[in-house]
N, CA, C and O atoms as a GROMACS GRO file, in nm:
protein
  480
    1UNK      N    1   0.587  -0.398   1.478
    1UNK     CA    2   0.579  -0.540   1.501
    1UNK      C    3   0.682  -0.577   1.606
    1UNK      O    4   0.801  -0.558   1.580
    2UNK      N    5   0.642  -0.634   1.737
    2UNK     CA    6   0.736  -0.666   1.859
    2UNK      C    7   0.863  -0.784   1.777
    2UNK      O    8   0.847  -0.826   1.663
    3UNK      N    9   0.939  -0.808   1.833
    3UNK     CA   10   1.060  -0.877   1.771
    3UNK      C   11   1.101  -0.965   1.926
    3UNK      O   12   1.118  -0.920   2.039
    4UNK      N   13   1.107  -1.093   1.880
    4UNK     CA   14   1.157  -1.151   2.046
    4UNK      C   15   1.308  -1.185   2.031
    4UNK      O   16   1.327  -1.303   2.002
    5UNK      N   17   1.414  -1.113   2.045
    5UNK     CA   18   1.572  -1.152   2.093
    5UNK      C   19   1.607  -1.282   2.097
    5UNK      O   20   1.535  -1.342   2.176
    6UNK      N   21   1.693  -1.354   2.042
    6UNK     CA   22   1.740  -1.471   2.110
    6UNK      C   23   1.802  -1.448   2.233
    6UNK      O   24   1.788  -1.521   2.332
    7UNK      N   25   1.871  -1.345   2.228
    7UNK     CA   26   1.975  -1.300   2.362
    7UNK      C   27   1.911  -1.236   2.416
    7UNK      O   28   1.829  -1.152   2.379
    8UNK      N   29   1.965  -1.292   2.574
    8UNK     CA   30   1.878  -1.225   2.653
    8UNK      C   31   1.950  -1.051   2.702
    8UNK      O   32   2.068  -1.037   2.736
    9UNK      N   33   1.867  -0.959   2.696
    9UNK     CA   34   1.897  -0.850   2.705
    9UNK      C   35   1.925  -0.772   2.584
    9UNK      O   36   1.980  -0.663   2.569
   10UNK      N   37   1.878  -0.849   2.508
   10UNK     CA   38   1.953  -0.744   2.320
   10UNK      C   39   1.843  -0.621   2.341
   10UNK      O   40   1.729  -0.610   2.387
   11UNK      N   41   1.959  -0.522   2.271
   11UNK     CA   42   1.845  -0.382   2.252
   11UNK      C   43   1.927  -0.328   2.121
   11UNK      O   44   2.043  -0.306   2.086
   12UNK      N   45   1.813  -0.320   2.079
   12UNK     CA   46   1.867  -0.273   1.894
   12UNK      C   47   1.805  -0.147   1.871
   12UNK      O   48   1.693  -0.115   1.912
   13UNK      N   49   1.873  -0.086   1.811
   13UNK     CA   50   1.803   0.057   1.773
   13UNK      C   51   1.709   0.052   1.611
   13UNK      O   52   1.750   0.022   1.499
   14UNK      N   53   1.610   0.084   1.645
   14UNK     CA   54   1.447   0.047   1.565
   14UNK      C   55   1.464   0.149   1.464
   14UNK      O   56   1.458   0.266   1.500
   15UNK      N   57   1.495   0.110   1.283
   15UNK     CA   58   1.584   0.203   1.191
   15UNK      C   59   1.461   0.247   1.127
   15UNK      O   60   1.472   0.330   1.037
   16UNK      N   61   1.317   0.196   1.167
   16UNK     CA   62   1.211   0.184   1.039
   16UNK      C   63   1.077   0.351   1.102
   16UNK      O   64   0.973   0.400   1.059
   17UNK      N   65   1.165   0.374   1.215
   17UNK     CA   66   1.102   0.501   1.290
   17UNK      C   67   1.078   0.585   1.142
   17UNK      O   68   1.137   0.575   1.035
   18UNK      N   69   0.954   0.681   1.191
   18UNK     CA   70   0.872   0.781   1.066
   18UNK      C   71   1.036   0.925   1.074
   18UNK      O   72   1.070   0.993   0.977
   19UNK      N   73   1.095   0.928   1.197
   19UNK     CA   74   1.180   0.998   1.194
   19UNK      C   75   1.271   1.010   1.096
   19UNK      O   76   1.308   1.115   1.043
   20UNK      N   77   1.331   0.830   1.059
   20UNK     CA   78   1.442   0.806   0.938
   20UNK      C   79   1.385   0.838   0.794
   20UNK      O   80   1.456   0.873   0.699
   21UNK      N   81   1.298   0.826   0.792
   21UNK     CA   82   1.222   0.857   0.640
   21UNK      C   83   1.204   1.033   0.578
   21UNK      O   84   1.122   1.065   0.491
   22UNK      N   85   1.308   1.139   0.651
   22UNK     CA   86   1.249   1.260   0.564
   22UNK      C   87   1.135   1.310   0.578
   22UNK      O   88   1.094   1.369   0.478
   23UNK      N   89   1.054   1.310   0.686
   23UNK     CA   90   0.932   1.356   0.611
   23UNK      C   91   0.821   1.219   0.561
   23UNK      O   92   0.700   1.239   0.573
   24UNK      N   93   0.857   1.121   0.523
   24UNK     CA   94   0.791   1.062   0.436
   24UNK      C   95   0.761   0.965   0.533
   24UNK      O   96   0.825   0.966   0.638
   25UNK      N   97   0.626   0.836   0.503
   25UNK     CA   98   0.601   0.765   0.578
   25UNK      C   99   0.559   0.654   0.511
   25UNK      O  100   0.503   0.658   0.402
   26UNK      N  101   0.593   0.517   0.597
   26UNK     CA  102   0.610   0.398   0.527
   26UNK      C  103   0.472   0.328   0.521
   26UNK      O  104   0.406   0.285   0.615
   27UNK      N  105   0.436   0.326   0.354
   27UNK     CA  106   0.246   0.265   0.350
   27UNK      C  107   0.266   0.125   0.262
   27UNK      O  108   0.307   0.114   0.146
   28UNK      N  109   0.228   0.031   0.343
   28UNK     CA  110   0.300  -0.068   0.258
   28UNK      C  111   0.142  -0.132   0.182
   28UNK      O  112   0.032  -0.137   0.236
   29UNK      N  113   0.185  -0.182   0.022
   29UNK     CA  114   0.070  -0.139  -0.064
   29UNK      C  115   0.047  -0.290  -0.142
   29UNK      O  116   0.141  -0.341  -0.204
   30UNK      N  117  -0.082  -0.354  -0.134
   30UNK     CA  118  -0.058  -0.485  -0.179
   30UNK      C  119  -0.200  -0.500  -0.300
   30UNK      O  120  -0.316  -0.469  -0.274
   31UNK      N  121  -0.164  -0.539  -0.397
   31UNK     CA  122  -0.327  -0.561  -0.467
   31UNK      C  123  -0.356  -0.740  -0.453
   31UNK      O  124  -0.285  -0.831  -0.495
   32UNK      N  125  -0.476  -0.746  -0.384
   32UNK     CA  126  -0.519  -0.888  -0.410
   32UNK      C  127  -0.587  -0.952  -0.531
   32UNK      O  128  -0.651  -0.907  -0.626
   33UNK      N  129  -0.543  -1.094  -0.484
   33UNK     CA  130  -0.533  -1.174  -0.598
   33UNK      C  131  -0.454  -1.148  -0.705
   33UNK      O  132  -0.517  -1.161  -0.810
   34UNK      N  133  -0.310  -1.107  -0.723
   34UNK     CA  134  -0.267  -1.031  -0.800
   34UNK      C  135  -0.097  -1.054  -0.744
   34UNK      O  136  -0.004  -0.987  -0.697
   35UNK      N  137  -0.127  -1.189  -0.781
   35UNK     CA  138   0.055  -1.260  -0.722
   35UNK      C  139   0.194  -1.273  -0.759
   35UNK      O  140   0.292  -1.328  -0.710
   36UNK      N  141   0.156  -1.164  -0.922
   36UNK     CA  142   0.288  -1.163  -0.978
   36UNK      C  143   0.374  -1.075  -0.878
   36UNK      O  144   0.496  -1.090  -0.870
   37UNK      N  145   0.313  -0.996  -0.813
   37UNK     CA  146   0.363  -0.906  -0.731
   37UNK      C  147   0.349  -0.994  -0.615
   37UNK      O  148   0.237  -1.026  -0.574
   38UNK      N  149   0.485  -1.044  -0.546
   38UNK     CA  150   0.475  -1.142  -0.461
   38UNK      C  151   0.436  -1.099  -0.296
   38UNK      O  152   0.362  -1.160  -0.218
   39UNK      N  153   0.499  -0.995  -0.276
   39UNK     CA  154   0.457  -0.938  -0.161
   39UNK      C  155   0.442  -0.800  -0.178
   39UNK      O  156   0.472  -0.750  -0.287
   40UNK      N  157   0.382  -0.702  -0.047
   40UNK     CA  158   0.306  -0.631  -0.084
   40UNK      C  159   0.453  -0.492  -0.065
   40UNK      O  160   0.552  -0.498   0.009
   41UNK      N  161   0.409  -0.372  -0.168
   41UNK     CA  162   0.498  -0.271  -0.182
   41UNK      C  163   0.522  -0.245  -0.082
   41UNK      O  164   0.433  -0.271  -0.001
   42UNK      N  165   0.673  -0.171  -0.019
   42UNK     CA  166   0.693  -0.069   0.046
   42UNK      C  167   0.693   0.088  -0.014
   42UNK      O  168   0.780   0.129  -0.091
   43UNK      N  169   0.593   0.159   0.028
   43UNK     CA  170   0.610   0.263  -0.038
   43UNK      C  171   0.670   0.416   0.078
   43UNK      O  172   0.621   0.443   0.187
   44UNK      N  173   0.760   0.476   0.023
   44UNK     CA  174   0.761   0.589   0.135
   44UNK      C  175   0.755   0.727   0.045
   44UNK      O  176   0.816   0.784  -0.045
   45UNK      N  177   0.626   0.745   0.140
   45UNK     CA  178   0.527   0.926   0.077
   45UNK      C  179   0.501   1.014   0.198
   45UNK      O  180   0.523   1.016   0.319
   46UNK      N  181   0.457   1.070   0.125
   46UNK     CA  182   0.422   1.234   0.210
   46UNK      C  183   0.320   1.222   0.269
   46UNK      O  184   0.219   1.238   0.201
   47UNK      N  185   0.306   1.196   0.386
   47UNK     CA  186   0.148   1.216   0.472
   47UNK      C  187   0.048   1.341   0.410
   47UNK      O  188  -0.069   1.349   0.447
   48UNK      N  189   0.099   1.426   0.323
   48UNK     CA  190   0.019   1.557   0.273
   48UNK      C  191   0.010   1.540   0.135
   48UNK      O  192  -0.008   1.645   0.072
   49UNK      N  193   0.019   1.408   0.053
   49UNK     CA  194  -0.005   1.381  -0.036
   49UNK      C  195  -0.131   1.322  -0.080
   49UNK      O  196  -0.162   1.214  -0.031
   50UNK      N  197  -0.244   1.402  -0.202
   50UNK     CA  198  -0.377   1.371  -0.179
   50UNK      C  199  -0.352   1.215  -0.261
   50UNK      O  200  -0.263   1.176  -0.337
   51UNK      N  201  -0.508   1.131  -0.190
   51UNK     CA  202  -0.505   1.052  -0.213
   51UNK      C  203  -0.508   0.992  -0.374
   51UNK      O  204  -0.491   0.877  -0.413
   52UNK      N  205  -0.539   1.123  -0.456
   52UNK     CA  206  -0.606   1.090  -0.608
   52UNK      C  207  -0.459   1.077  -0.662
   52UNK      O  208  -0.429   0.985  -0.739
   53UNK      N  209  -0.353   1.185  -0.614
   53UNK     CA  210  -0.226   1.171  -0.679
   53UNK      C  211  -0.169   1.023  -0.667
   53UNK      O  212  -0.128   0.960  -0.764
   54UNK      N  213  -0.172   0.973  -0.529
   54UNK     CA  214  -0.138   0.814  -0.515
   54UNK      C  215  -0.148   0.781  -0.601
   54UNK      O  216  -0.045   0.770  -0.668
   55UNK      N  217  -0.283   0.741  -0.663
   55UNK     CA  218  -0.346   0.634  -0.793
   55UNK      C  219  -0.248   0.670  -0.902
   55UNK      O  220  -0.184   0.588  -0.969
   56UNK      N  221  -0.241   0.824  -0.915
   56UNK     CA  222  -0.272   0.821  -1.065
   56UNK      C  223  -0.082   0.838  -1.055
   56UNK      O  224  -0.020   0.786  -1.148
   57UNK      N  225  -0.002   0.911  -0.943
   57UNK     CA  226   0.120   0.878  -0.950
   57UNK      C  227   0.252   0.784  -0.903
   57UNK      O  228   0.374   0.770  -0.916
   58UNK      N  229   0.153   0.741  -0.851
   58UNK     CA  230   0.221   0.602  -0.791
   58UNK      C  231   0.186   0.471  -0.824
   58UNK      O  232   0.258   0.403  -0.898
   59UNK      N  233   0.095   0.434  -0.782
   59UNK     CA  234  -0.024   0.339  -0.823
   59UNK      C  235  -0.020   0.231  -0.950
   59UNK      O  236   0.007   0.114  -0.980
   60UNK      N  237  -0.081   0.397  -1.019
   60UNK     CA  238  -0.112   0.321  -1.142
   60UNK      C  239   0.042   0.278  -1.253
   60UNK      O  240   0.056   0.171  -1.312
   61UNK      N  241   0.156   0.413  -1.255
   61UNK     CA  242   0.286   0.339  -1.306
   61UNK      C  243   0.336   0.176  -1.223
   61UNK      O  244   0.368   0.065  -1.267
   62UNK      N  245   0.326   0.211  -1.143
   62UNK     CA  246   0.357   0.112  -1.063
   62UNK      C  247   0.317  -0.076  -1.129
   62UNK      O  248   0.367  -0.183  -1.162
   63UNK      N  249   0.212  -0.012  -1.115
   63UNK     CA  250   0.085  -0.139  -1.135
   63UNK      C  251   0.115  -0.143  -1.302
   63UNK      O  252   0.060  -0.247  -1.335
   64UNK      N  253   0.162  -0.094  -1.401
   64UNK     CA  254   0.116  -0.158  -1.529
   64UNK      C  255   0.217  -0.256  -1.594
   64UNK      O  256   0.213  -0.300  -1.709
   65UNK      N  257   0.324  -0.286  -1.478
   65UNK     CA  258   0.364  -0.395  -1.528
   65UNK      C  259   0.319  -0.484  -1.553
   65UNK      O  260   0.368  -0.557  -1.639
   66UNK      N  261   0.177  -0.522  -1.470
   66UNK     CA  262   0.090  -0.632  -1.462
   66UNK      C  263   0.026  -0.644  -1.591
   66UNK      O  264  -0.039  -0.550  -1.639
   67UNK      N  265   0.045  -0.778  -1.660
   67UNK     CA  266  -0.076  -0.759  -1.788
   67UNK      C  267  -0.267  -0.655  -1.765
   67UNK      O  268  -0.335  -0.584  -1.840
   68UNK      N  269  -0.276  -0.689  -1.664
   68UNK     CA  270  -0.393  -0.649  -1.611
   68UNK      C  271  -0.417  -0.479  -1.574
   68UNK      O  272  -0.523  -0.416  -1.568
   69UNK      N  273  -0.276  -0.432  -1.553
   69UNK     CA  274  -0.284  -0.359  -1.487
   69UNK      C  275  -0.340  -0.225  -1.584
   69UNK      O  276  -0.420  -0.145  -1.536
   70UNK      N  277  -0.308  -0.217  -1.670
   70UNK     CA  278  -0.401  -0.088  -1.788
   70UNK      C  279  -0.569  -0.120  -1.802
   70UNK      O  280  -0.644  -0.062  -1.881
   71UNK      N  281  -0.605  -0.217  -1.712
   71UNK     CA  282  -0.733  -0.304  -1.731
   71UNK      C  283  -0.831  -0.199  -1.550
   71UNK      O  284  -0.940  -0.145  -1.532
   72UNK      N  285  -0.717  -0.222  -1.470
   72UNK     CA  286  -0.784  -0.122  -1.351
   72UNK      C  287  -0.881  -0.024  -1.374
   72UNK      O  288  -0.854   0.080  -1.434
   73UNK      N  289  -1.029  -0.057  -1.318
   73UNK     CA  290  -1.095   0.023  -1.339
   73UNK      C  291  -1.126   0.116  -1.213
   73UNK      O  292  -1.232   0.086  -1.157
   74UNK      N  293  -1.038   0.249  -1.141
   74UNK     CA  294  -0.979   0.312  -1.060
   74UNK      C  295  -1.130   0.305  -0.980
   74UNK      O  296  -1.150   0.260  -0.868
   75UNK      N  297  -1.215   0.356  -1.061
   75UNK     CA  298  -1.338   0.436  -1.007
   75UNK      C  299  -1.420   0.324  -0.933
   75UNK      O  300  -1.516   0.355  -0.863
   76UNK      N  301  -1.384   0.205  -0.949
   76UNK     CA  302  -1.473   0.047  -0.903
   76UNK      C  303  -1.397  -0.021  -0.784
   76UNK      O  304  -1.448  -0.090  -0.696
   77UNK      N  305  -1.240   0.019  -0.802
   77UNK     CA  306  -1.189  -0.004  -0.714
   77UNK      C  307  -1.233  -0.010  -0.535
   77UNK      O  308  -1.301   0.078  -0.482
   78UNK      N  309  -1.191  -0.103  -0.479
   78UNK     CA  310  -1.243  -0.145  -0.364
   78UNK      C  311  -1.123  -0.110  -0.248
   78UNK      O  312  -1.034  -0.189  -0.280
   79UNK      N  313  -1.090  -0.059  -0.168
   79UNK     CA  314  -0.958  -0.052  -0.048
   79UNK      C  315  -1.021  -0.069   0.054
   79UNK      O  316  -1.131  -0.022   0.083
   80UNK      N  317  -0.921  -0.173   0.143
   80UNK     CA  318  -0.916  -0.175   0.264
   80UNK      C  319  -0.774  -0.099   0.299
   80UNK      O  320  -0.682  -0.078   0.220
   81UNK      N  321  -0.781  -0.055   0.475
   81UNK     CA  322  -0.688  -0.016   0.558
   81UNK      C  323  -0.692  -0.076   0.651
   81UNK      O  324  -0.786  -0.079   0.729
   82UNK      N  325  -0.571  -0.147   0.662
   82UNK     CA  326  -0.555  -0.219   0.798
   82UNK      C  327  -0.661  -0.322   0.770
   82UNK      O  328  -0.753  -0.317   0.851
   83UNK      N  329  -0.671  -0.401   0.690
   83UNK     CA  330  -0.785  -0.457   0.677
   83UNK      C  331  -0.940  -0.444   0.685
   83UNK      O  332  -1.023  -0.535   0.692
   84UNK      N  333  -0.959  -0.314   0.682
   84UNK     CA  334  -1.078  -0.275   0.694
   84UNK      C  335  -1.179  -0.182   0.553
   84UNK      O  336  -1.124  -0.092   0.491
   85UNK      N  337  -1.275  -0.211   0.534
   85UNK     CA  338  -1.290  -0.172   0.381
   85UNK      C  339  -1.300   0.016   0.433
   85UNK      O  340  -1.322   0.077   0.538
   86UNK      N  341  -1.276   0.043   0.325
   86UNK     CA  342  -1.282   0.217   0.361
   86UNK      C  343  -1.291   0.262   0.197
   86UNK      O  344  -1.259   0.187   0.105
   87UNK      N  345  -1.354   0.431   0.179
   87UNK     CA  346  -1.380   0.451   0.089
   87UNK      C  347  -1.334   0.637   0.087
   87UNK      O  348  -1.380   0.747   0.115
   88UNK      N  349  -1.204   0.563   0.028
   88UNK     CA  350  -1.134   0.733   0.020
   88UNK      C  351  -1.126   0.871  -0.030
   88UNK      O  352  -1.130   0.901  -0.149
   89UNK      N  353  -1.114   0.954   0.071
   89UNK     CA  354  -1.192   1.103  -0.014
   89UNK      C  355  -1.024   1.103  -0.094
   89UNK      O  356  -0.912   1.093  -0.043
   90UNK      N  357  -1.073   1.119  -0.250
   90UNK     CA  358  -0.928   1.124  -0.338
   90UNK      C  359  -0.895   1.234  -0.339
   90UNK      O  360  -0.798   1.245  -0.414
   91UNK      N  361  -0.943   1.386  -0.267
   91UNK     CA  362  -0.896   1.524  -0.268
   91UNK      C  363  -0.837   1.543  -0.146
   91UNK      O  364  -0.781   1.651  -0.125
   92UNK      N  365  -0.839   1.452  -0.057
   92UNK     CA  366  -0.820   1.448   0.109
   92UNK      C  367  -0.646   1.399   0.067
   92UNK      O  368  -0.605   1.362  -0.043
   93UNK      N  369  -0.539   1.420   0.244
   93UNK     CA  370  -0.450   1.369   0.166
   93UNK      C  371  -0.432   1.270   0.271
   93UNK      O  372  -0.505   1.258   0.369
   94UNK      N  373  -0.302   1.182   0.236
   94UNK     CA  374  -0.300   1.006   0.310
   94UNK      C  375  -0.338   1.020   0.478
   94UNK      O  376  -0.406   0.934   0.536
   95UNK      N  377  -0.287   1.131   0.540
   95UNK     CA  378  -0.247   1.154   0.682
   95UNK      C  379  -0.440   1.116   0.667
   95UNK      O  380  -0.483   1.001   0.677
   96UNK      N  381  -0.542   1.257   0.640
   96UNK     CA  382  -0.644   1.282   0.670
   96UNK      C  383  -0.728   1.106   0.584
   96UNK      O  384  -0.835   1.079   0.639
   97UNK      N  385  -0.704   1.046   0.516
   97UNK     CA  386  -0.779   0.927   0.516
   97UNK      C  387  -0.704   0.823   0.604
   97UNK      O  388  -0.690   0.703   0.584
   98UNK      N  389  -0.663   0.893   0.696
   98UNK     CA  390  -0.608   0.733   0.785
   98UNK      C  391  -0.495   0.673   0.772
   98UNK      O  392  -0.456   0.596   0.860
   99UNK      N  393  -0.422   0.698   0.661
   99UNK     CA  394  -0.275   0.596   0.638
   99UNK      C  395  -0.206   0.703   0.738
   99UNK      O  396  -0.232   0.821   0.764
  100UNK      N  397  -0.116   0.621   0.778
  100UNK     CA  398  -0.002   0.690   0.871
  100UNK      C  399   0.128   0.576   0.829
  100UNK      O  400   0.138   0.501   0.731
  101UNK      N  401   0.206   0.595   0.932
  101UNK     CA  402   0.348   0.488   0.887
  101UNK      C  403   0.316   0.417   0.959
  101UNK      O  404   0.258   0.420   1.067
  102UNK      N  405   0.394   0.281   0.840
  102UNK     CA  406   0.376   0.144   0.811
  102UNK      C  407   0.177   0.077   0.817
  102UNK      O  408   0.131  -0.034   0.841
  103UNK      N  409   0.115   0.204   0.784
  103UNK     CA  410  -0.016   0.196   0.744
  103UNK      C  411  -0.051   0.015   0.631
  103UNK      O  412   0.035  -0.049   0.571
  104UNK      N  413  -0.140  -0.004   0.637
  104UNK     CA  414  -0.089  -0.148   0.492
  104UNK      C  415  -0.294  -0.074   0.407
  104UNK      O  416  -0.406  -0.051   0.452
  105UNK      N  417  -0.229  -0.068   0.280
  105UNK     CA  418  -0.346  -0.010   0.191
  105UNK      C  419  -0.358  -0.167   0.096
  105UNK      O  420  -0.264  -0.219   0.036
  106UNK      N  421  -0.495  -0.218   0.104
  106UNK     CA  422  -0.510  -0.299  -0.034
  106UNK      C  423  -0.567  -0.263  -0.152
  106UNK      O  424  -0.646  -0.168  -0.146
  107UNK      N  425  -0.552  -0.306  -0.240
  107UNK     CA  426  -0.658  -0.272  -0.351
  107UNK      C  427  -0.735  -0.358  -0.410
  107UNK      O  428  -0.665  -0.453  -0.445
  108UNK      N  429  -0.823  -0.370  -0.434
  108UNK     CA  430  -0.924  -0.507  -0.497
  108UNK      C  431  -0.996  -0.467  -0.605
  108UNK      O  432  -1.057  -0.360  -0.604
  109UNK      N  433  -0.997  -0.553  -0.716
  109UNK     CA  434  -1.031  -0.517  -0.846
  109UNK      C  435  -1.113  -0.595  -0.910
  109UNK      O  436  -1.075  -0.684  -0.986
  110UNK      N  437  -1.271  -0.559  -0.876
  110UNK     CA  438  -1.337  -0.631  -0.896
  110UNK      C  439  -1.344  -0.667  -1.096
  110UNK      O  440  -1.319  -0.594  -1.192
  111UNK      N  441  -1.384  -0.794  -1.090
  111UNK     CA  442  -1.324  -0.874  -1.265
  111UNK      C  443  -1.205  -0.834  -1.303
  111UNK      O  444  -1.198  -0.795  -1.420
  112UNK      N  445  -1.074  -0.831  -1.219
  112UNK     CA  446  -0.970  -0.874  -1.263
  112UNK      C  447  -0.943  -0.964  -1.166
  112UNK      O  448  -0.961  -0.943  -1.046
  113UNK      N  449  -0.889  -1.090  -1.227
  113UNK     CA  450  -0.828  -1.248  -1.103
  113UNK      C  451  -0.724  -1.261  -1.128
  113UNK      O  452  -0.673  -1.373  -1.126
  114UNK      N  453  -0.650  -1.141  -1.165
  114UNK     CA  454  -0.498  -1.236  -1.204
  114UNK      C  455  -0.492  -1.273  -1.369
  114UNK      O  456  -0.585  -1.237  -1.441
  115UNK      N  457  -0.406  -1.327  -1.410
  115UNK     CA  458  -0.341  -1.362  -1.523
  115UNK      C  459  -0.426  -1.466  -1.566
  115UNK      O  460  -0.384  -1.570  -1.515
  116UNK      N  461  -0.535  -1.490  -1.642
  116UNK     CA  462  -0.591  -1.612  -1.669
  116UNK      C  463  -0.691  -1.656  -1.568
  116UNK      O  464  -0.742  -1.767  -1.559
  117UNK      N  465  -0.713  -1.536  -1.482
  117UNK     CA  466  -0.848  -1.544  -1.280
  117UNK      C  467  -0.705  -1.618  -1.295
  117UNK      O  468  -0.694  -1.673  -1.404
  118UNK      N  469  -0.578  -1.632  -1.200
  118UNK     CA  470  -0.536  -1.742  -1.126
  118UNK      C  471  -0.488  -1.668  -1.074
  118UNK      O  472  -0.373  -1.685  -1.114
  119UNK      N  473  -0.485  -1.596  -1.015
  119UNK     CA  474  -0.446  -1.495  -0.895
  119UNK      C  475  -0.294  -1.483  -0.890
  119UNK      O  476  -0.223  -1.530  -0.801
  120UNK      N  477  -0.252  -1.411  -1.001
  120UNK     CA  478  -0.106  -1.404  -1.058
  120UNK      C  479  -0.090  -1.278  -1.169
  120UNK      O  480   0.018  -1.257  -1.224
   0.00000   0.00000   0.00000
């Protein structure tokens, strides 16, 4: 994301490079309609990590804070990338379905709305 300086001539050194992360790369992870979680995760993983492990090791602990979240029905689940709907091979790993760093993954859950449908 470009950044405009107040000062003229500032040059800052850019800390969020795939270089600083180990190995790992920044997929930032948001479920809609689903606002207890106010903004969307930063997550930093392994580009060679298959996509099924995500769900079931990241994902889903992640997610059951949500009253809703033991309610996810994985297999109905809907993702976009980059805003775009896509339908992920879960044996493939993040690099080979497309996420790269600062990738943005959604998740959409069809008949869950949130806490009461209020998108919370």
């Amino acid at each position: 994301m470009p950044v405009i300086a107040l000062a003229p001539g500032y040059q800052g050194e850019v800390r969020d490079r795939v270089e600083n992360f180990h190995g790992n790369q920044l997929v930032y992870f948001g479920w809609d309609r689903h606002m207890l979680f106010c903004s969307p995760f930063t997550l930093p993983l392994p580009p060679d990590m298959p996509f099924a492990t995500l769900v079931s090791e990241v994902l889903a602990p992640l997610l059951a804070a949500h009253p809703e979240g033991q309610s996810i029905d994985w297999t109905a689940a809907r993702w976009l990338r980059s805003g775009e709907p896509f339908q992920p091979d879960l044996q493939a790993s993040l690099g080979a379905n497309g996420l790269g760093h600062k990738s943005v993954l959604r998740l959409q859950t069809p008949g869950l709305g949130g806490i009461g449908a209020s998108g919370n």
